[in-house]
C-alpha positions in Angstrom: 0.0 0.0 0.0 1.1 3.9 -0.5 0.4 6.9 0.8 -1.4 7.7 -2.3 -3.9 5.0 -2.1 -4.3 6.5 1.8 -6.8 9.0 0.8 -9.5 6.9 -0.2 -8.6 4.7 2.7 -8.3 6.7 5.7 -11.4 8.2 7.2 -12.1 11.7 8.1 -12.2 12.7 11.5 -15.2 14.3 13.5 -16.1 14.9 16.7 -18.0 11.5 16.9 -15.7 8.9 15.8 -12.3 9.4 17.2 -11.7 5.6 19.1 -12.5 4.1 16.0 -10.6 6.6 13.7 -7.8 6.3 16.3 -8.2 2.3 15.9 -7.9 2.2 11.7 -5.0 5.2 11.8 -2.9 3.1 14.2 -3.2 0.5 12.1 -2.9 2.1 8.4 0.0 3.8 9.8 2.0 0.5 11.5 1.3 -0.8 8.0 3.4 1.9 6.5 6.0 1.6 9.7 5.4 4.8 10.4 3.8 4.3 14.1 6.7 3.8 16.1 7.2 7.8 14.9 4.0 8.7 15.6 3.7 7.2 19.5 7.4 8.1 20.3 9.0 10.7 18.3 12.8 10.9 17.6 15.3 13.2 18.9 15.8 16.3 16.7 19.3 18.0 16.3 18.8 21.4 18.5 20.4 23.0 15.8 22.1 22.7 12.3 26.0 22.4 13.8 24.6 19.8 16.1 23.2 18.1 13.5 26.3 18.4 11.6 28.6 16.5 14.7 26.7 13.8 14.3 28.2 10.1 12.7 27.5 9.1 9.4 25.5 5.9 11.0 23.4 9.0 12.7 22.4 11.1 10.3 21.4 8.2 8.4 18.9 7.1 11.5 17.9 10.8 11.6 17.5 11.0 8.0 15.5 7.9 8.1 13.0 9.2 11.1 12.3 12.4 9.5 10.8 10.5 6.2 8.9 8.2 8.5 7.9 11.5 10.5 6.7 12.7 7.2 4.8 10.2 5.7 3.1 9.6 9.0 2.2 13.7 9.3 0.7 12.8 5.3 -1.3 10.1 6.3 -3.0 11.6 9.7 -3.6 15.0 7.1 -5.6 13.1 5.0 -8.1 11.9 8.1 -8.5 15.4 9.1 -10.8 18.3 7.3 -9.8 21.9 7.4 -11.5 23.0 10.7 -9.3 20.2 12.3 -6.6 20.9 11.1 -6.4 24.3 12.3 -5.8 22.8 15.6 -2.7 20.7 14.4 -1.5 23.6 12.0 1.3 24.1 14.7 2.5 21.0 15.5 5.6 20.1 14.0 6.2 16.3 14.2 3.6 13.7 13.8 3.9 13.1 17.5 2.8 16.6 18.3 -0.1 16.2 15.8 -0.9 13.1 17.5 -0.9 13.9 20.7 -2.9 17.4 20.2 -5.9 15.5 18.5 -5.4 12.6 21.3 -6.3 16.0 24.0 -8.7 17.4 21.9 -11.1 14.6 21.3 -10.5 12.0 23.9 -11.7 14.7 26.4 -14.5 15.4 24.1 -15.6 12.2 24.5 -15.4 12.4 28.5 -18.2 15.4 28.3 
């Protein structure tokens, strides 16, 4: 599967159906082993002359992460609608995006 089939597979997000839109994105996105990114993050260079100290075996890891941190930011995008993802519009890693929805909706299903 690709992230360009995602679209027609991934549902859209609303106020209603965030366990079981939460349920199918975990597992589109351990399909496209993306969702070790998504629940833990990676450790970001704090700036460019870090990241340029760092080994060749490294920066390949980091290189690596960022694509999967990519790919799993374009997959959630395509679950969300534009009033969403105003919320998200911040959020720089897929972990961020994650976790901001995870606040947003699981207390909205509390209430």
């Amino acid at each position: 599967m690709t992230t360009e089939n995602a679209h027609t597979l991934i549902p859209k997000l609303t106020k209603d159906n965030y366990d079981s839109w939460c349920i199918r994105l975990k597992a589109f996105l351990g399909s496209q082993e993306c969702i070790e990114i998504v629940q833990y993050g990676y450790d970001e260079p704090e700036s460019k002359e870090a990241e340029d100290t760092l080994q060749e075996v490294e920066k390949q890891v980091l290189k690596a992460n960022r694509k999967k941190d990519n790919k799993a930011k374009t997959i959630i995008y395509q679950g969300l609608d534009e009033a969403i993802f105003e919320i998200i519009a911040s959020a720089e890693t897929s972990k961020e995006i994650w976790e901001a929805l995870q606040q947003k909706y699981k207390r909205c299903q509390q209430n």
